[in-house]
C-alpha positions as CSV (number, residue, x, y, z in Angstrom):
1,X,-51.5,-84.5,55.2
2,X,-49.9,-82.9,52.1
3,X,-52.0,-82.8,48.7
4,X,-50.1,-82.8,45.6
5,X,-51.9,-80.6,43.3
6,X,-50.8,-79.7,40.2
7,X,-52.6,-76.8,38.1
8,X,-51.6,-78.0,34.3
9,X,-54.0,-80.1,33.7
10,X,-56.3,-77.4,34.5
11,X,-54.2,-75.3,32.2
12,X,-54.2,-77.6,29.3
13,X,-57.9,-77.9,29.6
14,X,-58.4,-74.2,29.7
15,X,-56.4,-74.1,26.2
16,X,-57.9,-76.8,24.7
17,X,-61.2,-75.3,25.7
18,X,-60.5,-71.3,24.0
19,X,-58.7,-73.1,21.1
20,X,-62.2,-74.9,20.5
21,X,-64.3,-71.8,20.5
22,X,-61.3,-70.0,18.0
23,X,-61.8,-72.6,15.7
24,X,-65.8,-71.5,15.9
25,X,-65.1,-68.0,15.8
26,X,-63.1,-69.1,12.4
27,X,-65.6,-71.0,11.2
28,X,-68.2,-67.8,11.9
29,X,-65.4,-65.5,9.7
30,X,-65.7,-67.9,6.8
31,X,-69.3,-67.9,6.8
32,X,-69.3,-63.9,7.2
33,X,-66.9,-63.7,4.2
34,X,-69.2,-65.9,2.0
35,X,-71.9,-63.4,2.9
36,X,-70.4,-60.5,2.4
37,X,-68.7,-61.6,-1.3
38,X,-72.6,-62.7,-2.2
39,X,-73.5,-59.5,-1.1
40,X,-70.8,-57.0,-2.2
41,X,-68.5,-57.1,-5.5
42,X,-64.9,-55.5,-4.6
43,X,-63.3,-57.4,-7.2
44,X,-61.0,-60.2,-4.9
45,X,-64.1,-61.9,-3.6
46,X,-61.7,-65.3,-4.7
47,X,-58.4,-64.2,-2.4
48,X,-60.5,-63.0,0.5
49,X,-62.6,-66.4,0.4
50,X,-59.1,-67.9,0.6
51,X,-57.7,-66.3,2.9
52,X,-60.7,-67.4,5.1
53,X,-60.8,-70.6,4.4
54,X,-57.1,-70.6,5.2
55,X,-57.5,-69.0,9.0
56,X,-60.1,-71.8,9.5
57,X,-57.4,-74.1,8.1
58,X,-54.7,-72.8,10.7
59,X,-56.8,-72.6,13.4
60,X,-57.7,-76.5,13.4
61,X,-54.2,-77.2,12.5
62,X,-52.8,-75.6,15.7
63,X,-55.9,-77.1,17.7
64,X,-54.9,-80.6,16.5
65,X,-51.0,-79.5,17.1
66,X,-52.1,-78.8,20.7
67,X,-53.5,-81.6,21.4
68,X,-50.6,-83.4,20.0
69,X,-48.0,-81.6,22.4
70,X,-50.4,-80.7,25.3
């Protein structure tokens, strides 16, 4: 007997599973940044609270695009 097995699925799971924990490790820099601008005054608290929120943005944009094409 011959088993068709394909590996892809186990692939796309894989993916779908570290894309998950990226968009928590996002989530963790946004929350790191907030702490850090309550904590410390550089000046450009505002763009680096941006540009947080804007990684956390990408990073369920390309989970969602995944899912989409995966």
């Amino acid at each position: 007997m011959i088993f068709s097995f394909s590996i892809w699925p186990i692939i796309k799971i894989f993916i779908l599973f570290f894309l998950g924990i990226y968009i928590i490790f996002a989530f963790v820099v946004v929350r790191q940044v907030q702490l850090m601008t309550s904590t410390l005054e550089v000046g450009f608290e505002g763009q680096l609270k941006f540009l947080s929120f804007l990684h956390f943005l990408f990073a369920i944009a390309v989970f969602a695009f995944a899912i989409i094409i995966l």
